[in-house]
N, CA, C and O atoms as a Tripos MOL2 file, in Angstrom:
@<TRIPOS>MOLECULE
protein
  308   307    77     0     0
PROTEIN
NO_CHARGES

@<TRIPOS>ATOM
      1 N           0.8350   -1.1820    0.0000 N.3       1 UNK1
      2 CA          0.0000    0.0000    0.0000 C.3       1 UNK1
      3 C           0.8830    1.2490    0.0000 C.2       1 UNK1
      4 O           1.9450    1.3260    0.6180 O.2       1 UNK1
      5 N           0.3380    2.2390   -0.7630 N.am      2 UNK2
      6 CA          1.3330    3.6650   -0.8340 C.3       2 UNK2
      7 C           0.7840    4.6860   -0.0860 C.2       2 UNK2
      8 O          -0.3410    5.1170   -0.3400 O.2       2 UNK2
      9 N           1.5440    5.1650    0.9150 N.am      3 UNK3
     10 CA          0.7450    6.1610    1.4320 C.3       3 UNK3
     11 C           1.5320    7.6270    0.8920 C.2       3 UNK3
     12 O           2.6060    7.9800    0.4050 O.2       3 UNK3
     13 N           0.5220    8.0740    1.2310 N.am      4 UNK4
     14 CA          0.6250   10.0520    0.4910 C.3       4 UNK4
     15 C           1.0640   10.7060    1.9620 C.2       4 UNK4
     16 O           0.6890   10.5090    3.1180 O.2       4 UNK4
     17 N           2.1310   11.6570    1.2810 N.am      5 UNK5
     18 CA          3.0180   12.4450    2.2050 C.3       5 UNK5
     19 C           2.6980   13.6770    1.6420 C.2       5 UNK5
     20 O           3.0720   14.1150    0.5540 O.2       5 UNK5
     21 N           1.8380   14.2990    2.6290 N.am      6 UNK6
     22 CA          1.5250   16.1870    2.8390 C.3       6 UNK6
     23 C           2.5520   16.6570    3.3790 C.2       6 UNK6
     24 O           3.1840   16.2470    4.3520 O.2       6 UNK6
     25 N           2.7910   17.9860    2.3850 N.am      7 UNK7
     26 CA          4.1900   19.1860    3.2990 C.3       7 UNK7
     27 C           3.1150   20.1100    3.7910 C.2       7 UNK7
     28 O           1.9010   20.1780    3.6020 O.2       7 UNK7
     29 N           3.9960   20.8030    4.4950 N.am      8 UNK8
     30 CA          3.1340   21.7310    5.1050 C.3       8 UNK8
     31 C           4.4780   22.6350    5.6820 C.2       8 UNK8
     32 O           5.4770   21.9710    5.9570 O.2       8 UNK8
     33 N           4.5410   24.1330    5.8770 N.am      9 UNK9
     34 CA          5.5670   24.9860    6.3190 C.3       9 UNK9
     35 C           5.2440   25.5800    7.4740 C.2       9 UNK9
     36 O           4.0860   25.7820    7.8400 O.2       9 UNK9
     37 N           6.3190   25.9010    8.1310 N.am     10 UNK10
     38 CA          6.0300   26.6180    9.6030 C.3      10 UNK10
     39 C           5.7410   28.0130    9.1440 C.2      10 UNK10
     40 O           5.7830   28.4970    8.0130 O.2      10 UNK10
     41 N           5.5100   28.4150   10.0280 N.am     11 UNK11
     42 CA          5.6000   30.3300    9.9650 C.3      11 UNK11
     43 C           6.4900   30.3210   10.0100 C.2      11 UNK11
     44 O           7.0230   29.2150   10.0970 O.2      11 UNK11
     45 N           7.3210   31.5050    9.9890 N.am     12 UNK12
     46 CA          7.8020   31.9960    9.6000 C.3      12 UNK12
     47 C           8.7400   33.1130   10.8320 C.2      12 UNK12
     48 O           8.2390   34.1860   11.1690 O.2      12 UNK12
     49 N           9.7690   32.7650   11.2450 N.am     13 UNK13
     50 CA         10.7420   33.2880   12.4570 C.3      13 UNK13
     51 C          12.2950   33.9160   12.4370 C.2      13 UNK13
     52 O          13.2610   33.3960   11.8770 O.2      13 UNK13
     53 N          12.2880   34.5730   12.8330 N.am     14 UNK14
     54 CA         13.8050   35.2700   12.9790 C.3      14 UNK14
     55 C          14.9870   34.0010   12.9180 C.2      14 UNK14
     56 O          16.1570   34.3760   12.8420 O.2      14 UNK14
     57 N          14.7220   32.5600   12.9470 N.am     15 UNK15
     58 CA         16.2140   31.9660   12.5380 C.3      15 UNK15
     59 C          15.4430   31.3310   11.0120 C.2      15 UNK15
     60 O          16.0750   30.9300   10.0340 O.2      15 UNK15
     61 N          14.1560   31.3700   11.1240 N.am     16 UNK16
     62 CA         13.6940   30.4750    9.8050 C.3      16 UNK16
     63 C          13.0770   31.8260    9.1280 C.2      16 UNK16
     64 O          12.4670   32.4690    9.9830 O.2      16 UNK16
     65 N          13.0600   32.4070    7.9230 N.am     17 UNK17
     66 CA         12.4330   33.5440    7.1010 C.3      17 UNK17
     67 C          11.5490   32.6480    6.7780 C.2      17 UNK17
     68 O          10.4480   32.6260    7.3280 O.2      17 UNK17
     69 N          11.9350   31.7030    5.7540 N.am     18 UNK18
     70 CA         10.9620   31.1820    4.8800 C.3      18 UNK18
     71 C          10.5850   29.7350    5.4970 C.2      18 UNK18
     72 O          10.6540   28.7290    4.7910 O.2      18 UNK18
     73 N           9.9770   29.6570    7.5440 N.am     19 UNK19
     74 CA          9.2890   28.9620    8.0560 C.3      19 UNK19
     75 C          10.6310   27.5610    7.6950 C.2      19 UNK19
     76 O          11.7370   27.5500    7.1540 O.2      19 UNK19
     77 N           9.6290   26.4100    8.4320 N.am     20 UNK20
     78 CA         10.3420   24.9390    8.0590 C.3      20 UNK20
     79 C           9.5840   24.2480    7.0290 C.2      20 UNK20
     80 O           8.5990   24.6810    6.4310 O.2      20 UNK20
     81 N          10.0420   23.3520    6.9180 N.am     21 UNK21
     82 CA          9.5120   22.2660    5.7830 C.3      21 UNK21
     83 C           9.0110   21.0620    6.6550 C.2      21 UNK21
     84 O           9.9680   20.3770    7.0140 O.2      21 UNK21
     85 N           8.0430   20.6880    7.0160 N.am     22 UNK22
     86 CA          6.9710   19.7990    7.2820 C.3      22 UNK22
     87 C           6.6650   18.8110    6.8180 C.2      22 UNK22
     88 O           6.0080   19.0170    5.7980 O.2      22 UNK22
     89 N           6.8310   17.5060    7.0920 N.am     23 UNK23
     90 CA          6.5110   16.8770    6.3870 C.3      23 UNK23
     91 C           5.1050   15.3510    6.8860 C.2      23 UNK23
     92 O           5.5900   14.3510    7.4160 O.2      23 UNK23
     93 N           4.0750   15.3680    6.7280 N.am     24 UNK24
     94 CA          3.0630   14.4120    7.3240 C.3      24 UNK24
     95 C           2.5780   12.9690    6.5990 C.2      24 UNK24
     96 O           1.9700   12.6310    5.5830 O.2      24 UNK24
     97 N           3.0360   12.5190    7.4140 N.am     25 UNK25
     98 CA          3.1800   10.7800    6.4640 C.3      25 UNK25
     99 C           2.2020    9.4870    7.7420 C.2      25 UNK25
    100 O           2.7080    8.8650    8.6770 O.2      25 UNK25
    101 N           0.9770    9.4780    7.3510 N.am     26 UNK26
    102 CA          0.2850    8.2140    8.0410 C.3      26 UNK26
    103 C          -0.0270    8.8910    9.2200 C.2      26 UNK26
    104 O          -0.3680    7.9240    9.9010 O.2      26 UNK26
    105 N          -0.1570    9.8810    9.9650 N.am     27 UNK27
    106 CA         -0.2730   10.8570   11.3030 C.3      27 UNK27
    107 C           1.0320   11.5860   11.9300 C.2      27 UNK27
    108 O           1.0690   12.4950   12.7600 O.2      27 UNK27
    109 N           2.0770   10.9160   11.2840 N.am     28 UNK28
    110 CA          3.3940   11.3120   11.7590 C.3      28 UNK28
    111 C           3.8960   12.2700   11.5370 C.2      28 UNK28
    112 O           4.3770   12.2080   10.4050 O.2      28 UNK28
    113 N           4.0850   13.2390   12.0220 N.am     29 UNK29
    114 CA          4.7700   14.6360   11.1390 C.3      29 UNK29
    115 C           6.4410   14.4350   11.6810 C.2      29 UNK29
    116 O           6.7070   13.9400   12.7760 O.2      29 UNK29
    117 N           7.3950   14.8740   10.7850 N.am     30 UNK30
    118 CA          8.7540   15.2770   10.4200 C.3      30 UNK30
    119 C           9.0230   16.1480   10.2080 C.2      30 UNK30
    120 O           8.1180   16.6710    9.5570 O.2      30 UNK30
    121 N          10.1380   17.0520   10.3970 N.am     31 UNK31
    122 CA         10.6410   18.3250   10.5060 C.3      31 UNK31
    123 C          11.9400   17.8710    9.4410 C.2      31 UNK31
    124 O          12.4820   16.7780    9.5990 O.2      31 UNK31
    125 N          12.4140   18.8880    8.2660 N.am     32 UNK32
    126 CA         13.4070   18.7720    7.6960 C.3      32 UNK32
    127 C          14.8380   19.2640    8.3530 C.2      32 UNK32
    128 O          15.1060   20.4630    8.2720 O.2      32 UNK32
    129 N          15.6850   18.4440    8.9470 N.am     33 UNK33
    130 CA         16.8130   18.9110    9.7770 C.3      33 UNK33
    131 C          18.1200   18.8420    9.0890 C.2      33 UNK33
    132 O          18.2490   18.3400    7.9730 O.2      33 UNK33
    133 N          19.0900   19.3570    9.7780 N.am     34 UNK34
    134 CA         20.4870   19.6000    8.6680 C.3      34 UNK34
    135 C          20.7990   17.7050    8.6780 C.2      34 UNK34
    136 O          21.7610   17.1760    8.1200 O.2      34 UNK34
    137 N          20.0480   17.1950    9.2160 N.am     35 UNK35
    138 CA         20.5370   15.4960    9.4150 C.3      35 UNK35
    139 C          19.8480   14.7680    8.5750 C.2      35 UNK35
    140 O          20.2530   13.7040    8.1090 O.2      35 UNK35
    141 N          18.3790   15.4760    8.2380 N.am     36 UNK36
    142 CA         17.4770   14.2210    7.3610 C.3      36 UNK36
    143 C          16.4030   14.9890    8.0460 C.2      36 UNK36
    144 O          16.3440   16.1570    8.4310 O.2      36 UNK36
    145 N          15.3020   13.6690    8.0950 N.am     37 UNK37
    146 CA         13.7140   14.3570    8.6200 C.3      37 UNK37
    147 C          13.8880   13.6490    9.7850 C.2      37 UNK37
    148 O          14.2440   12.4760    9.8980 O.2      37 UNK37
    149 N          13.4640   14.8800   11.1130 N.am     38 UNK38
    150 CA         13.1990   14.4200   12.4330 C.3      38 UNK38
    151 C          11.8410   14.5080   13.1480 C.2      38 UNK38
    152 O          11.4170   15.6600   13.2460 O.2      38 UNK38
    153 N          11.2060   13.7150   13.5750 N.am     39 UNK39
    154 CA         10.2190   13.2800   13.6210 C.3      39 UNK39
    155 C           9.7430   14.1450   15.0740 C.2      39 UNK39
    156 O          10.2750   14.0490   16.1800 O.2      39 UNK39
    157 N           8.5390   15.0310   14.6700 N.am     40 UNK40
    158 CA          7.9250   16.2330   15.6210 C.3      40 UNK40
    159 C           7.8020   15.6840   16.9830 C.2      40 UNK40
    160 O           7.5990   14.5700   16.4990 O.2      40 UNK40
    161 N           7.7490   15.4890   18.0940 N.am     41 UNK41
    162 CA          7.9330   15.2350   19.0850 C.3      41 UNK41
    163 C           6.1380   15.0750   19.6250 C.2      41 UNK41
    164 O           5.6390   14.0790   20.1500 O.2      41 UNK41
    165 N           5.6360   16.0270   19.3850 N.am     42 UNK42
    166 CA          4.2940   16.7570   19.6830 C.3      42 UNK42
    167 C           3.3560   16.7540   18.1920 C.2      42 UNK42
    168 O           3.8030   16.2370   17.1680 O.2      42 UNK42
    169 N           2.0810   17.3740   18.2550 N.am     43 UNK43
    170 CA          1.1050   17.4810   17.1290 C.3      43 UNK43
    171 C           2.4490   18.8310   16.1900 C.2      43 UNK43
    172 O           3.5130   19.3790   16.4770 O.2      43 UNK43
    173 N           1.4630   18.7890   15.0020 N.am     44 UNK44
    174 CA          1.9530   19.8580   13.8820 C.3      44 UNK44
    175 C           1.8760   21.2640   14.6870 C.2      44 UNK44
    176 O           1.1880   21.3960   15.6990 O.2      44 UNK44
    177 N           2.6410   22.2740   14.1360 N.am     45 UNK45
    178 CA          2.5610   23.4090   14.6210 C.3      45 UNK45
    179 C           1.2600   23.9730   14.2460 C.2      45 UNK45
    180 O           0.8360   23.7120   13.1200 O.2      45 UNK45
    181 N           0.6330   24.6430   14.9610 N.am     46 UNK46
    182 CA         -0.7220   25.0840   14.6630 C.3      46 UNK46
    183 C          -0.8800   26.2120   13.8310 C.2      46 UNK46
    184 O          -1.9900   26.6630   13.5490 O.2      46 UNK46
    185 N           0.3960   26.7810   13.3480 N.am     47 UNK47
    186 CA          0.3040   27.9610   12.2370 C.3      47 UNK47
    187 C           0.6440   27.0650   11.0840 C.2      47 UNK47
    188 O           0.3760   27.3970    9.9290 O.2      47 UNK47
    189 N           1.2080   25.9750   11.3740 N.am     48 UNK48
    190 CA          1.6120   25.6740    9.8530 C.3      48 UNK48
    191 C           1.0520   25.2110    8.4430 C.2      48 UNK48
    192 O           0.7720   24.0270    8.6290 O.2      48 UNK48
    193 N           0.7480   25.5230    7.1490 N.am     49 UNK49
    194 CA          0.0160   25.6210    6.5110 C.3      49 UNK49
    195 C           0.3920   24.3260    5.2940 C.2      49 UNK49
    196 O           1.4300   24.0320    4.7000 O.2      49 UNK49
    197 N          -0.4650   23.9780    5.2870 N.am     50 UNK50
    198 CA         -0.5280   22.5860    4.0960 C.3      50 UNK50
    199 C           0.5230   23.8320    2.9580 C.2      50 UNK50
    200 O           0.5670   25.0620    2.9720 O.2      50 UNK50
    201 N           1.2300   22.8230    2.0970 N.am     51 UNK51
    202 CA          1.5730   23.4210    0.9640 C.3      51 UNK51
    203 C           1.5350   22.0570   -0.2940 C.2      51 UNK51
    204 O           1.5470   20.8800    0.0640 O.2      51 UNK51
    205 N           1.4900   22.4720   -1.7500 N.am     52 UNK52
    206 CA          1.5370   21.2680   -2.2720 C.3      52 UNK52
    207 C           3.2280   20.9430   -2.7290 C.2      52 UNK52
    208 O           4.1930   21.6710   -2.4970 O.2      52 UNK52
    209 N           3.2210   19.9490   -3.2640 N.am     53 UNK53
    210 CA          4.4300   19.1770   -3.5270 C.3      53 UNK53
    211 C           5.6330   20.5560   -4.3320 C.2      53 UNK53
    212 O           6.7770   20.8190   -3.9630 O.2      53 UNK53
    213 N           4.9050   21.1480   -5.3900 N.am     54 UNK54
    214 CA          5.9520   21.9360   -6.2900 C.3      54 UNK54
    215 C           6.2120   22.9650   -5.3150 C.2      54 UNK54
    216 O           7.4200   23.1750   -5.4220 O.2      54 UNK54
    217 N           5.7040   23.7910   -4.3420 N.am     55 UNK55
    218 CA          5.4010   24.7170   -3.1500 C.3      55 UNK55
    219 C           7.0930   24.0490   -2.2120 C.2      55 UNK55
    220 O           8.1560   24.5540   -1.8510 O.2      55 UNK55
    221 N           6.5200   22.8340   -2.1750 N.am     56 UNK56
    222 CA          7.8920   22.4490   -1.1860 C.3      56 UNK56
    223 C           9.3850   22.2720   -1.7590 C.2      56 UNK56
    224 O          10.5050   22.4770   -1.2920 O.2      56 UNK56
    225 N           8.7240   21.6460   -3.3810 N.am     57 UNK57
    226 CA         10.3030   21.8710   -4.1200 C.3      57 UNK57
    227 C          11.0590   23.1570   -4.1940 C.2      57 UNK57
    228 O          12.2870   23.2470   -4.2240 O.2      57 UNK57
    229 N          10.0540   24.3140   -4.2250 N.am     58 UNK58
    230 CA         10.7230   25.8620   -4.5860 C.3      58 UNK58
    231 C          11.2530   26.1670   -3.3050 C.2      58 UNK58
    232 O          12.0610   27.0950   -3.3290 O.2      58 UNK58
    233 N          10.9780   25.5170   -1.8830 N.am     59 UNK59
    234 CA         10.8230   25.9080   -0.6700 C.3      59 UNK59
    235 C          12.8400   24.8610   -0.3010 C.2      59 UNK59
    236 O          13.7170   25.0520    0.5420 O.2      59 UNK59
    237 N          12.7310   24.0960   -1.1890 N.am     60 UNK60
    238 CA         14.4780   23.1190   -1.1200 C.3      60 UNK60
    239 C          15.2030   24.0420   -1.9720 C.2      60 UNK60
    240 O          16.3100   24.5110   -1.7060 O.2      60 UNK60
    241 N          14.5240   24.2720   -3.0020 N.am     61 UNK61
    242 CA         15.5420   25.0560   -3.8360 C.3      61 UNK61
    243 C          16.0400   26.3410   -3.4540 C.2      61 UNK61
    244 O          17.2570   26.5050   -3.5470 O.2      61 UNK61
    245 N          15.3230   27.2910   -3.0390 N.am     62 UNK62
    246 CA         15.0890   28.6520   -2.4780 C.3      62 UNK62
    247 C          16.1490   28.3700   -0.9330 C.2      62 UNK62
    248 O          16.5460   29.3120   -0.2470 O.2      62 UNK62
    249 N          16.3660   27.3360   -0.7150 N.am     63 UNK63
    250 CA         17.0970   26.9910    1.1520 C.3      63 UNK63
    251 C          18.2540   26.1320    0.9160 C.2      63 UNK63
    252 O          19.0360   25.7540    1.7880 O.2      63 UNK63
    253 N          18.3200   25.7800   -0.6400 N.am     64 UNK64
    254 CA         19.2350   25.2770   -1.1200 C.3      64 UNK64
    255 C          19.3790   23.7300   -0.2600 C.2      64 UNK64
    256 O          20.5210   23.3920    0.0530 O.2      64 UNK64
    257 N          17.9940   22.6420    0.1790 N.am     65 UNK65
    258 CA         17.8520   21.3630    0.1840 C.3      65 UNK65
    259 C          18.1960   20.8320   -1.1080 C.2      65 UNK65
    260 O          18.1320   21.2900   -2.2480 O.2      65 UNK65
    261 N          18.5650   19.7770   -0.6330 N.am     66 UNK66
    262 CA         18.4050   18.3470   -2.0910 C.3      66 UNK66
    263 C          17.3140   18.2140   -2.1750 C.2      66 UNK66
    264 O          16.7890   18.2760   -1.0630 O.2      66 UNK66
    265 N          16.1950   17.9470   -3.4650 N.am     67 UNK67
    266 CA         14.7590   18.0950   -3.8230 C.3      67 UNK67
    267 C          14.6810   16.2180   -3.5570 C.2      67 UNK67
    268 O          13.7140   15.7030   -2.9970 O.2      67 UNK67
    269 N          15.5050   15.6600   -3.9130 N.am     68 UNK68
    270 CA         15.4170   13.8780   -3.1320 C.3      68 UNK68
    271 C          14.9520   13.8390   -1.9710 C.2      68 UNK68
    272 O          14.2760   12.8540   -1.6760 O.2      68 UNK68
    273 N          15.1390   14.7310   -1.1240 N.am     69 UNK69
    274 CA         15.2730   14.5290    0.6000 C.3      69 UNK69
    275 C          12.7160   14.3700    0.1140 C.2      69 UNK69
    276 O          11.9460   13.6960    0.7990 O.2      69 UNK69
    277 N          12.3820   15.0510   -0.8810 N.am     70 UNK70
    278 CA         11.0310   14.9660   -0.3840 C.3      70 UNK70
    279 C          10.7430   13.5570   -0.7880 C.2      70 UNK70
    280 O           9.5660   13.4020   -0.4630 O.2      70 UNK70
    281 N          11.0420   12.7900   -1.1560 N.am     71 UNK71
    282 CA         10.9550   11.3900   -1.5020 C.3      71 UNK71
    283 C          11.4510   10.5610    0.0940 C.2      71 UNK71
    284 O          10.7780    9.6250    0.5240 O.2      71 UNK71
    285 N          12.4160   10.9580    0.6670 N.am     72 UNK72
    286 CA         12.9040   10.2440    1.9040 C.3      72 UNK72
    287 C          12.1400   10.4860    2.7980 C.2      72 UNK72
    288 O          12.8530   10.4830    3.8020 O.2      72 UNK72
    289 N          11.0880   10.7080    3.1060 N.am     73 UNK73
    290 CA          9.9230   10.9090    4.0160 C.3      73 UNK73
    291 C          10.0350    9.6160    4.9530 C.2      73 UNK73
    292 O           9.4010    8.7920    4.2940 O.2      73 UNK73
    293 N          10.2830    9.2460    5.6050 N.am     74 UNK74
    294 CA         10.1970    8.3520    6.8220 C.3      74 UNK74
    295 C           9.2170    7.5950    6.9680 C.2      74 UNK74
    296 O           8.2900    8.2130    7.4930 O.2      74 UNK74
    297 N           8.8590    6.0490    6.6510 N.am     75 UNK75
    298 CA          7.2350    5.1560    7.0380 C.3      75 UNK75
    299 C           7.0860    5.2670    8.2390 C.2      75 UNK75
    300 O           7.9350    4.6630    8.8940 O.2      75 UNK75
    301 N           6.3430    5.8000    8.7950 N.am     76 UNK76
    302 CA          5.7990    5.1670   10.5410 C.3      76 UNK76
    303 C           5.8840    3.6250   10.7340 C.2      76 UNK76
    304 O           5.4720    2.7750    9.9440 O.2      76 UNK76
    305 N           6.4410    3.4410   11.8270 N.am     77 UNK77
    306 CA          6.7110    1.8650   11.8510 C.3      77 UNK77
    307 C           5.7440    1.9140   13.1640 C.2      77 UNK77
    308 O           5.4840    0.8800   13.7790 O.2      77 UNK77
@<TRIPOS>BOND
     1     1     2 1
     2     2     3 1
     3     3     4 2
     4     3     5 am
     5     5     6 1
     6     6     7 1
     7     7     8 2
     8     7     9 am
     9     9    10 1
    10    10    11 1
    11    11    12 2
    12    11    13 am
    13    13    14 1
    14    14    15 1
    15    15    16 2
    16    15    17 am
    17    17    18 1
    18    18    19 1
    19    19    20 2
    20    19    21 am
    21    21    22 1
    22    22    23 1
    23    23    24 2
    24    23    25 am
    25    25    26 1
    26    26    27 1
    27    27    28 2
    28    27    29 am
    29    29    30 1
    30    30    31 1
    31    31    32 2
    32    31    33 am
    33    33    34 1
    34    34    35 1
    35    35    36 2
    36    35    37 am
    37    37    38 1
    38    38    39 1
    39    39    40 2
    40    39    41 am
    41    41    42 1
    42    42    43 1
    43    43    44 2
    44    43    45 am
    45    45    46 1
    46    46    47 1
    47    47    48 2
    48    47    49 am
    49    49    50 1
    50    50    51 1
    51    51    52 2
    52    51    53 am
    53    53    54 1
    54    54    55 1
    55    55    56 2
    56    55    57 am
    57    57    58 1
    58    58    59 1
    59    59    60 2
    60    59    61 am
    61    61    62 1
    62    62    63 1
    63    63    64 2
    64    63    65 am
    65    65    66 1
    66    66    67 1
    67    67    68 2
    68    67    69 am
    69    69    70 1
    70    70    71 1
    71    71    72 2
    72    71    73 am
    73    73    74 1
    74    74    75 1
    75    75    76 2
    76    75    77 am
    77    77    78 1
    78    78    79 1
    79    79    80 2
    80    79    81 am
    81    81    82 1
    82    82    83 1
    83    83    84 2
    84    83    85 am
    85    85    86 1
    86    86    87 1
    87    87    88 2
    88    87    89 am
    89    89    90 1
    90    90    91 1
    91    91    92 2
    92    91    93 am
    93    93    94 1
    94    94    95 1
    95    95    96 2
    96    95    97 am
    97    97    98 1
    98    98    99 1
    99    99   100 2
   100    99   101 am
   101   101   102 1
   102   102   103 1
   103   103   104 2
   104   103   105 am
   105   105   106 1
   106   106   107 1
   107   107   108 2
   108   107   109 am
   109   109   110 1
   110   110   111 1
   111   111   112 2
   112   111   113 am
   113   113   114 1
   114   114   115 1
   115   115   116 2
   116   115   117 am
   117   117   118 1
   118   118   119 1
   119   119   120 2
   120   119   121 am
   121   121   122 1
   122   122   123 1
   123   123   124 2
   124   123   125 am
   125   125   126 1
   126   126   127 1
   127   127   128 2
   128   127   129 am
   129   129   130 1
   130   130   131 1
   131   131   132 2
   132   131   133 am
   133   133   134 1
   134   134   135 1
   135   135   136 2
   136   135   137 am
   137   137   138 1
   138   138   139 1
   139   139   140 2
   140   139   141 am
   141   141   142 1
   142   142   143 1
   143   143   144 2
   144   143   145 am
   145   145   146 1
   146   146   147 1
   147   147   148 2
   148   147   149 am
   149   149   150 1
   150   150   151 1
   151   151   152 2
   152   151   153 am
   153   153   154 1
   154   154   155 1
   155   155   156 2
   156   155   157 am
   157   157   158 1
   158   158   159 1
   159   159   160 2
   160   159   161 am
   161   161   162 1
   162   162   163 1
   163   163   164 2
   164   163   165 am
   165   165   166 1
   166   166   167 1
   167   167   168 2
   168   167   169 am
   169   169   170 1
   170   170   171 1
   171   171   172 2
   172   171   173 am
   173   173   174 1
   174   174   175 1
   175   175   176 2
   176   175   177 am
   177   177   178 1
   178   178   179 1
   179   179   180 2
   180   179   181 am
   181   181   182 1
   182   182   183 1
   183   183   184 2
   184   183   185 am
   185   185   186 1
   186   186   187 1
   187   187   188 2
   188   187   189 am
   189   189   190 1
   190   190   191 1
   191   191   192 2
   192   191   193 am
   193   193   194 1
   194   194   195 1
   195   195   196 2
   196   195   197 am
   197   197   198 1
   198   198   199 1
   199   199   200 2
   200   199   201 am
   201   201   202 1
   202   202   203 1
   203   203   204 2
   204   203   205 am
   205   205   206 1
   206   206   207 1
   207   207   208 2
   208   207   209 am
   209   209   210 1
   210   210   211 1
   211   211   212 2
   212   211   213 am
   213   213   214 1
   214   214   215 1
   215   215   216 2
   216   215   217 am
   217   217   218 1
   218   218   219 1
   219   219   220 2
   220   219   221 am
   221   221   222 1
   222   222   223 1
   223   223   224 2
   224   223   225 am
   225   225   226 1
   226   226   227 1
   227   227   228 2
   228   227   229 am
   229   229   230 1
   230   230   231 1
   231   231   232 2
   232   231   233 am
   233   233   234 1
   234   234   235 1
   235   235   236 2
   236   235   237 am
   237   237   238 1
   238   238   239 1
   239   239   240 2
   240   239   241 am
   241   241   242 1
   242   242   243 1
   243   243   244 2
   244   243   245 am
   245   245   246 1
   246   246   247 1
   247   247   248 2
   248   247   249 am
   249   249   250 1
   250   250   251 1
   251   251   252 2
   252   251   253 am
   253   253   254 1
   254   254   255 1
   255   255   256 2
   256   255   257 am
   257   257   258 1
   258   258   259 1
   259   259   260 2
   260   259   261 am
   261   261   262 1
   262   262   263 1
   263   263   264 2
   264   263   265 am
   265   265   266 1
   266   266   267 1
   267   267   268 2
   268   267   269 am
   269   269   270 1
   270   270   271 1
   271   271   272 2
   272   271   273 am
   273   273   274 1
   274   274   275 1
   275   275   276 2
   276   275   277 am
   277   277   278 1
   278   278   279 1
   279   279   280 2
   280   279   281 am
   281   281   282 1
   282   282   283 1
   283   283   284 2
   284   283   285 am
   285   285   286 1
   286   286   287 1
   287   287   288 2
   288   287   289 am
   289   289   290 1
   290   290   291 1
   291   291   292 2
   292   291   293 am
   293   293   294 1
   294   294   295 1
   295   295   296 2
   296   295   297 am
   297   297   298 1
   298   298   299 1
   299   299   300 2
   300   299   301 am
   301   301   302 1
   302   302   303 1
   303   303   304 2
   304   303   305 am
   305   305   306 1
   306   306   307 1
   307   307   308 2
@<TRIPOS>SUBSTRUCTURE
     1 UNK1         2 RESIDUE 1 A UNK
     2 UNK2         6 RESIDUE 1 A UNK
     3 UNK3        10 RESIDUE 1 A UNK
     4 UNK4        14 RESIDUE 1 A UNK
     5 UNK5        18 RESIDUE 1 A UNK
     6 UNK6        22 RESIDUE 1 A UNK
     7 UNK7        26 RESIDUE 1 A UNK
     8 UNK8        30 RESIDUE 1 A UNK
     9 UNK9        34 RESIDUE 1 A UNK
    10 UNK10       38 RESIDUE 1 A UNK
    11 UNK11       42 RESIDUE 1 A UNK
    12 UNK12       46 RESIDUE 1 A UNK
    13 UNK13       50 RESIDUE 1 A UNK
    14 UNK14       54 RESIDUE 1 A UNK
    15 UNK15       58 RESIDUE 1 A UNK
    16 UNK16       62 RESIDUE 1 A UNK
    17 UNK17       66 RESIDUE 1 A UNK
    18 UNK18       70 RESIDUE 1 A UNK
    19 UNK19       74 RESIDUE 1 A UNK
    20 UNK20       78 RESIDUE 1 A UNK
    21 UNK21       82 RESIDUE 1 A UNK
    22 UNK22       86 RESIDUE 1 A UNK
    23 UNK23       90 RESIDUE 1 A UNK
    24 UNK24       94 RESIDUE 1 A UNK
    25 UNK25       98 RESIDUE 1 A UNK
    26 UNK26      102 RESIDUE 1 A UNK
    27 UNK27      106 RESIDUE 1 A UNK
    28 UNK28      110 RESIDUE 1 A UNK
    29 UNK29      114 RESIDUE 1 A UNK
    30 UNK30      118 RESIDUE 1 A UNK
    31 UNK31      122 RESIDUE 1 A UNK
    32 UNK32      126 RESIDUE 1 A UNK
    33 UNK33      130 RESIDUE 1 A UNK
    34 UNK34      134 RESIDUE 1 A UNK
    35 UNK35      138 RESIDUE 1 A UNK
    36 UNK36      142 RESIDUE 1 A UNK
    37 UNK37      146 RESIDUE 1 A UNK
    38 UNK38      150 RESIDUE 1 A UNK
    39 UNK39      154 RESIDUE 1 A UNK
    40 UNK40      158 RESIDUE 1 A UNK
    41 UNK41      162 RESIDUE 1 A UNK
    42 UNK42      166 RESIDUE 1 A UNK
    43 UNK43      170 RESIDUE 1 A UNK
    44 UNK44      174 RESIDUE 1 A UNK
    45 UNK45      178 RESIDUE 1 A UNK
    46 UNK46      182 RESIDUE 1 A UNK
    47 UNK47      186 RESIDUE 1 A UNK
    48 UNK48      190 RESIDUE 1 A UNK
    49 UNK49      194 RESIDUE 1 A UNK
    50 UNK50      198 RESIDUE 1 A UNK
    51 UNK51      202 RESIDUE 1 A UNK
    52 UNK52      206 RESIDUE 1 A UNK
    53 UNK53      210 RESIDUE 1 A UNK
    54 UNK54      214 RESIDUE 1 A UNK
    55 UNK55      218 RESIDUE 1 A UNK
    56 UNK56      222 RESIDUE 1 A UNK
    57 UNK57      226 RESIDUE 1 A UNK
    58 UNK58      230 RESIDUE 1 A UNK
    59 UNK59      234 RESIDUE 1 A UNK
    60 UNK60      238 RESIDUE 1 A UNK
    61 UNK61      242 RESIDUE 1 A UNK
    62 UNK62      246 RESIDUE 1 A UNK
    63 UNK63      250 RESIDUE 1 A UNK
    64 UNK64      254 RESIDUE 1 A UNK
    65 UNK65      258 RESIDUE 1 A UNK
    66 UNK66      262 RESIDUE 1 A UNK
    67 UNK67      266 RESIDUE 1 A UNK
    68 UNK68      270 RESIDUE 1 A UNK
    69 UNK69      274 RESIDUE 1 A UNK
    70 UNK70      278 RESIDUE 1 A UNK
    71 UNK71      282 RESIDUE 1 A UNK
    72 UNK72      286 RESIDUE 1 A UNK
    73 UNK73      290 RESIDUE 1 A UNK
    74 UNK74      294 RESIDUE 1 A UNK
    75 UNK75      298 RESIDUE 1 A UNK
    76 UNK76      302 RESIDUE 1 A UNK
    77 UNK77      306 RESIDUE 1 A UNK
């Protein structure tokens, strides 16, 4: 079975301009870290706003991510 991975971005803060990169896979949300995706501790941030897939590519390119890393999304085990 394939499951679908929603981005979604933080607001937007004095160390982050252009918010974080979000990532929600099966209930699990992930945070894009200088290590890979780290897995939110707590629910999604409550400002943070769904974005679609090309939204998150301009959002790697623009922060200068690898656009692969949105494919490495993490399965909930």
């Amino acid at each position: 079975m394939t499951t679908m991975t929603r981005f979604l971005r933080s607001e937007q803060t004095m160390a982050f301009p252009h918010g974080r990169l979000i990532a929600s896979r099966d209930g699990v949300n992930y945070v894009l870290a200088p290590d890979g995706w780290d897995r939110l501790a707590g629910p999604r941030p409550g400002h943070a706003m769904f974005v679609s897939r090309e939204d998150a590519e301009d959002w790697c390119e623009r922060e200068g991510w690898n656009l692969h890393l949105l494919d490495e999304v993490p399965t909930p085990s």
